[in-house]
N, C-alpha and C positions, 0 to 999 in steps of 0.2 A: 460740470457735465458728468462728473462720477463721483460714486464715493470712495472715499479711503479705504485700501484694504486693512484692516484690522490688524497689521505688523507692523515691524518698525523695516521701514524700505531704504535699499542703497541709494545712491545717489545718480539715478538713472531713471527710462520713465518705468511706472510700476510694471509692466511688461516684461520689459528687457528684463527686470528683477527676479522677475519667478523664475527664466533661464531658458532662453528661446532659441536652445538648440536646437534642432529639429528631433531627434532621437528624443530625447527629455520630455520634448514637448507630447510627442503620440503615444509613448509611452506611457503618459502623465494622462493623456482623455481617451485611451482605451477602453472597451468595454468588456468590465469584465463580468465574464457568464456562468452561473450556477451548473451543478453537473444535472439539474434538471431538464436543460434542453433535450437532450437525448432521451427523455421519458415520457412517451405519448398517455393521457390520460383518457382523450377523447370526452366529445360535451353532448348530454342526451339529446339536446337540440339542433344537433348537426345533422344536416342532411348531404345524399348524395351532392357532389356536384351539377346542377342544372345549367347546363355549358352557354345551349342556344340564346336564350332569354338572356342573359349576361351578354353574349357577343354583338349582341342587337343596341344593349345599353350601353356600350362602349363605343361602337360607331356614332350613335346620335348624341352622344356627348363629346367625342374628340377624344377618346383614353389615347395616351401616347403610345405609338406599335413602334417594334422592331421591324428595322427592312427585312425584308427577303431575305437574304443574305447571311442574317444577324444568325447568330449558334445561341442554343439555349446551354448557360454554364451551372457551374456554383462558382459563385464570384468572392474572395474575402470579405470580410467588413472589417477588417483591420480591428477586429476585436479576438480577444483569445477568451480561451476556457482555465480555470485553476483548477489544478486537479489535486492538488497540495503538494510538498515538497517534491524535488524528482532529481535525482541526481544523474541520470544517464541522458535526460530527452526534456526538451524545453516543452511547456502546455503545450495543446494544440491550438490552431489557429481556426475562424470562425467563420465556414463559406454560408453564404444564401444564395436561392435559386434567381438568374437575371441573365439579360441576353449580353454576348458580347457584341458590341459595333465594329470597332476598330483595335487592333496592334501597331504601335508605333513601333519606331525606329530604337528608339532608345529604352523599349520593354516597357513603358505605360499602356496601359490600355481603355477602351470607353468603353463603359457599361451602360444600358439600360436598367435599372434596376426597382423595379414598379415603376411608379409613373417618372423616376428621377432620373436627368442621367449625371453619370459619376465617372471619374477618373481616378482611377485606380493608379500609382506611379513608382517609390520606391519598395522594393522586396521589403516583403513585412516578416523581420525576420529568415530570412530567407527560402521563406516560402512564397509556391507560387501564387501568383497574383488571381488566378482561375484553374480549376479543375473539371474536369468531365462532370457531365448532369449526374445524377442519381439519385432517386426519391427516397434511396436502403437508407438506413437509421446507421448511420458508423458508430465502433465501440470507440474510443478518442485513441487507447493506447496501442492499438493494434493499426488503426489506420492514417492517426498521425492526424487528422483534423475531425470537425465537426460538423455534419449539415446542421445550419438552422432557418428552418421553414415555418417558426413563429414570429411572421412578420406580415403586416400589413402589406408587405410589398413583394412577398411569395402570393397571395390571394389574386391580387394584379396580373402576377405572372401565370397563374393558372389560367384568368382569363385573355391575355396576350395569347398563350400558348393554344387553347382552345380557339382564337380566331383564326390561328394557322392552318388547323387541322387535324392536331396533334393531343386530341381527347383524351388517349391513356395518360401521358404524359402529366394534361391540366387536371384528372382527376387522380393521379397519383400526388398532383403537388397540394390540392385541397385536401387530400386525406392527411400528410403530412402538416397541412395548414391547419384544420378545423379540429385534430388531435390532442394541440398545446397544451401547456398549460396556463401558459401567457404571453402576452405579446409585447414584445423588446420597444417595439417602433407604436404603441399606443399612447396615446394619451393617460396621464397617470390617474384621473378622475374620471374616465371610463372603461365598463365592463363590455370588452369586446364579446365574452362569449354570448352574451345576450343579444346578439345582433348575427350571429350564426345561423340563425332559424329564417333570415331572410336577405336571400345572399344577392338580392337585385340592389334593398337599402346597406346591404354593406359596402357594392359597389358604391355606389353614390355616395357617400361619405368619403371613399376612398379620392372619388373625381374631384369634389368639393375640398378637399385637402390639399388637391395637387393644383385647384384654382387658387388656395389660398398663397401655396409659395410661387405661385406666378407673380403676387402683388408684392413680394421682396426681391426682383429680381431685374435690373436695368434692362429697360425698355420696356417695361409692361405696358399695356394699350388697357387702361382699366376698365373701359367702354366696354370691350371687346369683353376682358374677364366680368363685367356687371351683367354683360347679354347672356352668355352661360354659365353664368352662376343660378339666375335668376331662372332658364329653366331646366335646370336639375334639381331647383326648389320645390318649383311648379307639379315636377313629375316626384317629387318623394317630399312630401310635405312633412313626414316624419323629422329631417330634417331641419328644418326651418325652426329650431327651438336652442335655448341657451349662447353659447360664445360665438353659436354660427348665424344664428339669426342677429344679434347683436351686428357680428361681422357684415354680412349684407345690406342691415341697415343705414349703415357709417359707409360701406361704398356708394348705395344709393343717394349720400348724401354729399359725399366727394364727386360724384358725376355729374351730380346735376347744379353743383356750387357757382357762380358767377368766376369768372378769369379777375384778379387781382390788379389792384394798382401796375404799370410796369414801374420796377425799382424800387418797389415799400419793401419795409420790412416784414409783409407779409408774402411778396413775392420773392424774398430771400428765403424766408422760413419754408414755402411748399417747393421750392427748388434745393434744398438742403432736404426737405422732406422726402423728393421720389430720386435720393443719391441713396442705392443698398450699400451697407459697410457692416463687417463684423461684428469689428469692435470701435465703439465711440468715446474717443479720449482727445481732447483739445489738445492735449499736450503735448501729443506725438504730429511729430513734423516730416513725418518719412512721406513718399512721394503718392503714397494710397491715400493718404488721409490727408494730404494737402488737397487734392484733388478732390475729392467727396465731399471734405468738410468748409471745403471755401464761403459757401455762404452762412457759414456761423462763423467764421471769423470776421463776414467781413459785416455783419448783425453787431458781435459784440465789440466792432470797432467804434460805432456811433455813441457807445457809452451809457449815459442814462437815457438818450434820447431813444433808444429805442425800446426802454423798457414800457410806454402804455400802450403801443401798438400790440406786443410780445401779451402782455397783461388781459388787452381784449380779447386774445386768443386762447386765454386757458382753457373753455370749454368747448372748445373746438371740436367736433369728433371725426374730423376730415382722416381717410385711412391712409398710411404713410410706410416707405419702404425700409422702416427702422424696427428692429424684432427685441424684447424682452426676449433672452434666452429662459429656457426652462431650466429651473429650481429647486428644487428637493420636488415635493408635492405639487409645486406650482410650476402650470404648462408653460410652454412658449407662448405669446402672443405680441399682438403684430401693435405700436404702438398708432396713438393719436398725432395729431396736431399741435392739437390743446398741450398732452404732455413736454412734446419739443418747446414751446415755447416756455413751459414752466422748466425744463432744465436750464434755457439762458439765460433765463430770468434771475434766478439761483446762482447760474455762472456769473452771471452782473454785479449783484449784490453779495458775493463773495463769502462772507461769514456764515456757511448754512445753521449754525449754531442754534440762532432765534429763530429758524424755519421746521416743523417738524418732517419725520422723515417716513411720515408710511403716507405721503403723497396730501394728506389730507391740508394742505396749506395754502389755499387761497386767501384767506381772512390773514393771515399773518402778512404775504407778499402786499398785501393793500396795504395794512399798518404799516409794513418799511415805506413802503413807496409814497404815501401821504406824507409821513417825514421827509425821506428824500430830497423832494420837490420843496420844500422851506430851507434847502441845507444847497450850499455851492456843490459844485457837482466831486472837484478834487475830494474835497472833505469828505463825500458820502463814500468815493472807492477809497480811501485809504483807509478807511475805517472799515473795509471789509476786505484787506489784503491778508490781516495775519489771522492765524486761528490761533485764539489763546487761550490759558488756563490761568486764573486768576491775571498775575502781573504776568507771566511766563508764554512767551510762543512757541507754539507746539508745533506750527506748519505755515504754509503759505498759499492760501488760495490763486490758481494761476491764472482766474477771468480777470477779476481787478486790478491784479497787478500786468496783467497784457495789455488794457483799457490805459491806463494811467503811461506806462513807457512809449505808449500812440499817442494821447493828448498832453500828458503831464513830464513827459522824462526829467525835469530838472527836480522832481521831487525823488527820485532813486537811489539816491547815495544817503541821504538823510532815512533812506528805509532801511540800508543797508548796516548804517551803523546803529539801528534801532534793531535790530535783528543779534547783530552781536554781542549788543547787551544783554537783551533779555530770551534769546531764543536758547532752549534747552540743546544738551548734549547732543540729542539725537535728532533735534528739530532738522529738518534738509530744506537751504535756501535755494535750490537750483532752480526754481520756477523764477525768483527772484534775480538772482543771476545768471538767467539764462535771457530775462526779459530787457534788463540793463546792456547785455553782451547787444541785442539786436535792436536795442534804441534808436535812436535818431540825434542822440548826444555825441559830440565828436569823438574820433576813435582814439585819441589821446586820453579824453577824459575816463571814456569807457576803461581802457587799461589800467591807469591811475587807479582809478576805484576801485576795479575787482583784483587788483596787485594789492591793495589793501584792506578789501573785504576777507581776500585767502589767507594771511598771517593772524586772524583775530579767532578764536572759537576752537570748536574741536576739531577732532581729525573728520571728522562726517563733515563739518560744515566747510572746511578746507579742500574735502575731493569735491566736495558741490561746486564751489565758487571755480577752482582749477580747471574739472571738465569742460567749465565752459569757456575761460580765459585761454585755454590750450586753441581752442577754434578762433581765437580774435587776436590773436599774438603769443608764438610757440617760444619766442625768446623770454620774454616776461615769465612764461609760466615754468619753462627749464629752471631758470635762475632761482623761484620759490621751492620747487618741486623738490631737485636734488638735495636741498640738505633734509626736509622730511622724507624721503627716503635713508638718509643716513641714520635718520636715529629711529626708524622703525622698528616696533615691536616684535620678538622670534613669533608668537602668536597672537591667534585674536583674543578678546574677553568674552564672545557672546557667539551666539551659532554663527557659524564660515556663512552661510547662505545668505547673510543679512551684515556683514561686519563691514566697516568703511575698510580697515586695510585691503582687502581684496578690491576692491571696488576703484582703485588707484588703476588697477588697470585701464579702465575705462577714460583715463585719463592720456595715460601711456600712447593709446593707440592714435590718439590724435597726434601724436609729436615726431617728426620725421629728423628725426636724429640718435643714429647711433649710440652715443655716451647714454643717452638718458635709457636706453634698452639693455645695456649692458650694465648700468645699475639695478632697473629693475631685475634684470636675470642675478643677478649677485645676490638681489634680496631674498627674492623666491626660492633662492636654492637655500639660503640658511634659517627657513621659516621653517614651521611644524608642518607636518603631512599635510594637513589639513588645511593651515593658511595658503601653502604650494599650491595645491588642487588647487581650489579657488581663483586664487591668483591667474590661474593658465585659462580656470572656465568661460570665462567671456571671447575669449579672443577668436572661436569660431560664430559668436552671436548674428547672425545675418544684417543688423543694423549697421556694421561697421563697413560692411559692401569688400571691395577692392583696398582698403586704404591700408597704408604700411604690412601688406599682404607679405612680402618677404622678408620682413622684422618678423611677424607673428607664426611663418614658419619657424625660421632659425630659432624663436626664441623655444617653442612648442619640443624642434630638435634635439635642442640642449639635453633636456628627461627622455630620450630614448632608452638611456641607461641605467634610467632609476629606478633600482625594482623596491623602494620601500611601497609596502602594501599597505593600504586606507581599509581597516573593517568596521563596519557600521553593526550595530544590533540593536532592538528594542527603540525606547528615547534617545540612547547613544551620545545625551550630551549636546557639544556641541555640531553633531552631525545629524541633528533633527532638523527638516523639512527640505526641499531641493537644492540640496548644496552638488558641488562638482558630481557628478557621475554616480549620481543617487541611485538608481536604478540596478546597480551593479555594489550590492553592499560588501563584497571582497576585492577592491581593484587597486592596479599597482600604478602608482605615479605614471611610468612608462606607460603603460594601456591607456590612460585618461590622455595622453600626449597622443597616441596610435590613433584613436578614436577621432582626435580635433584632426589631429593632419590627415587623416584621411576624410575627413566632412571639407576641410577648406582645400583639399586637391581633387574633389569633385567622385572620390570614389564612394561607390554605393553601398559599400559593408555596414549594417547594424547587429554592431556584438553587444549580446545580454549577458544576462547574469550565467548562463549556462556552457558560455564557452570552452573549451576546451585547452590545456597549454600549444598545443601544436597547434589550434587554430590562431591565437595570439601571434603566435611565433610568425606563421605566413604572412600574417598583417602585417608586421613590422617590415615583415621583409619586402611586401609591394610598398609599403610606404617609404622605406628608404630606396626602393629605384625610381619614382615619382623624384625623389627628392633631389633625385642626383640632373634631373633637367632642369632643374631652379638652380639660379645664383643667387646664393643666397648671404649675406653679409655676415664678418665673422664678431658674434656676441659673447 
């Protein structure tokens, strides 16, 4: 269902890996904004605002309004500005013009913000979430943030604004709009300014956009989005050209399609089709993606059998609630049918190796599948379980081998000890032994085998096979565990962000016993800075929910008092790519512990890099009274 990230990954899904802090993580997809926002150029083909004729084209299309009620703001976008070094005051932060709806209870709040609406929820930085309107162009360092009004969804809002009543306002946000000198929220292979000179088809485009993300969004009535789509076609024909004609065509094609077998595996595929999800990864078994993705798992439970229905569908162009994210140069768009079926196809046949990879592989999928079909079925998936390099496994495809532990499981211990032999240092069997943990082979056997899959190979292949043996039996996995924690290495050999020794953690937090956390705390205390971090970073991970939640205090407690400091610079080594608390390239043991126990005590603080000693200082100190209401066990 996906490709490999082009690293070498922990022993977790590749997600969890990147480090799915929350802080980390928005930090990590910020936008970040040139100081040219603040520099109006204005475009010779900009015209005043024409309010009426726009307000008219918004009612007869549906533009989504603000109530009554609704305040016009500047809203964050959770993006900031670089302004280069600063030692006194963090960037500023990046408001655009949108209504507010609502303030909650607990300081989120709903926006309107063009035709979207959006919830806005922890302090970004500690700034406010919304500020008072203003069309004034702010200087960043005097007023502490940023208006930015080059947005397709400022243009919106002038016309929101103008149906209210409030003219100066939607012609002051047009003038800040039609000024730009580019726009954040466009498409990367079109020239917005060119579309300025006729601001009835800019609207329209703008409507036609906000039809489009109607059709990624549970419950869409596609009927309903084909009836108005089709006449705001009709009325700006301009339109009706390139990805958006395409787009209409493929819905006109979805609407008018015949209903489906009940129970084919084509009626799996268009009900895993209209489920919206993020991100699509098989592997991940958390309660989002169990949910959305059930009818592909329960596709590639039938095996081979379902690959010539799946096969008939490649050219499908039926439209589907699954989005290509956008890409360097290449837009979002919204995926096929046709496509879905060719990614489980691929999931099937396991080895994408002989498949190529710029999509272009139908003539190859025939050639497997003619084989196939002369070959017993076991044969064809085992032979597309491992990814190899010459004699050497490099990996583990995890459709195959899911397919085979549903029909086959008496074949998984003979894969297991074929892996041992020939898979490389860094190859990671956890698809494998996470497929054998949830077999159907008795749970004796199961143990047996991953009690002896975990003693063979490296330390990567050993937290692989453990994390998952820890969930099937915490006494078996204690008893291997402990003595590789005794002879553990003070450091790693290769970047912290990707090293198996840290990645034991992951291991740890399944095991609800004291001894085995008070070894880990032994360890971590007599590792390098570096391996330390690490060691501590996962344990606020949201995947691990509620579980051994006051070990992972206590253990986090212990480094209150360690003030050795972690500094990053340049390549830095083995402190290149998101390793523990990247974002902050001066930070002291203790502050990475401040940080986690107050994310898993629920408190709202995100300290950067520009913190202050005395602001650290207070942290610690709400985090140690939080701490004093937990019983917490002594590590």
């Amino acid at each position: 269902m996906h490709q490999p990230l082009p690293l070498k990954m922990p022993p977790v899904s590749r997600w969890q890996a990147i480090g799915v802090r929350s802080e980390n993580m928005k930090t990590l997809t910020r936008l970040v904004i040139v100081a040219s926002l603040i520099v109006a150029t204005g475009h010779s083909d900009a015209k005043p605002l024409d309010a009426q004729p726009l307000v008219e084209i918004a009612k007869r299309h549906q533009l989504p309004m603000p109530s009554n009620d609704a305040r016009l703001v500047l809203a964050h976008t959770k993006g900031r500005m670089v302004l280069g070094n600063q030692s006194t005051s963090r960037d500023p932060g990046i408001y655009s013009p949108a209504y507010l709806l609502k303030q909650d209870p607990d300081g989120s709040i709903q926006i309107l913000r063009g035709t979207e609406l959006e919830t806005l929820g922890e302090q970004h930085n500690q700034e406010p979430l919304w500020r008072p309107f203003s069309a004034a162009e702010v200087t960043p360092r005097l007023g502490g943030h940023v208006s930015d009004f080059s947005r397709l969804s400022a243009f919106v809002c002038a016309v929101q604004t103008a149906a209210r009543g409030d003219t100066d306002a939607a012609k002051a946000i047009w003038l800040r709009f039609s000024g730009a000198r580019w726009w954040s929220d466009g498409p990367p292979n079109e020239d917005i300014s060119t579309q300025l000179g006729d601001q009835g088809v800019l609207l329209g485009r703008c409507i036609f956009d906000h039809l489009r993300a109607a059709l990624l969004k549970t419950g869409n009535d596609r009927n309903d989005t084909h009836t108005r789509m089709s006449a705001l076609l009709k009325e700006f024909p301009q339109l009706n050209a390139g990805w958006r004609r395409e787009l209409f065509e493929d819905l006109t094609t979805t609407v008018n399609a015949a209903p489906p077998k009940a129970g084919s595996v084509e009626a799996l595929l268009l009900d895993w089709a209209s489920r919206p999800s993020e991100m699509r990864h098989l592997g991940m078994y958390d309660e989002h993606t169990q949910i959305a993705d059930a009818p592909a798992r329960e596709i590639l439970a039938h095996g081979l059998a379902a690959a010539p229905d799946l096969i008939a569908l490649l050219n499908d162009r039926r439209v589907t609630a699954h989005e290509q994210l956008a890409f360097m140069q290449a837009p979002a768009r919204i995926k096929r049918v046709g496509e879905l079926a060719r990614q489980l196809v691929r999931e099937i046949a396991g080895d994408q190796a002989s498949f190529p990879s710029n999509g272009d592989d139908k003539a190859a999928i025939l050639a497997w599948w003619t084989k196939a079909q002369t070959r017993d079925e076991s044969a064809v998936l085992l032979e597309g379980i491992f990814k190899r390099e010459g004699k050497k496994i490099v990996g583990v495809n995890e459709g195959p081998v899911r397919i085979v532990a549903k029909k086959f499981p008496e074949k998984l211990p003979a894969l297991c000890e074929e892996f041992s032999a020939r898979g490389t240092p860094d190859a990671q069997p956890f698809a494998l032994a996470e497929a054998l943990a949830e077999s159907t082979l008795p749970q004796e056997t199961r143990v047996q085998v991953l009690s002896k899959f975990a003693q063979r190979g490296s330390l990567e292949h050993k937290c692989c096979v453990l994390q998952n043996l820890a969930k099937l039996d915490q006494r078996a996995c204690t008893a291997l565990l402990l003595p590789i924690l005794g002879q553990f290495p003070r450091d790693a050999t290769g970047p912290y962000w990707t090293c198996p020794e840290a990645q034991f953690t992951h291991v740890v937090v399944e095991i609800e016993d004291d001894k085995v956390w008070r070894v880990y705390l032994e360890t971590a205390k007599r590792s390098s800075i570096g391996l330390r971090m690490e060691m501590m970073n996962p344990l606020d991970y949201s995947y691990i929910g509620k579980k051994n939640l006051v070990r992972r205090l206590a253990f986090l407690a212990a480094f209150l008092d360690d003030k050795a400091v972690r500094k990053m610079s340049g390549e830095n080594g083995q402190f290149q790519g998101p390793c523990a608390g990247f974002t902050i390239p001066r930070l002291a043991v203790r502050d990475l512990a401040t940080m986690q126990l107050a994310s898993l005590l629920g408190m709202k603080e995100a300290p950067d890099e520009f913190w202050t000693s005395d602001q650290w200082r207070e942290l610690r100190h709400e985090v140690a009274k939080h701490l004093k209401d937990q019983k917490l066990p002594e590590l």
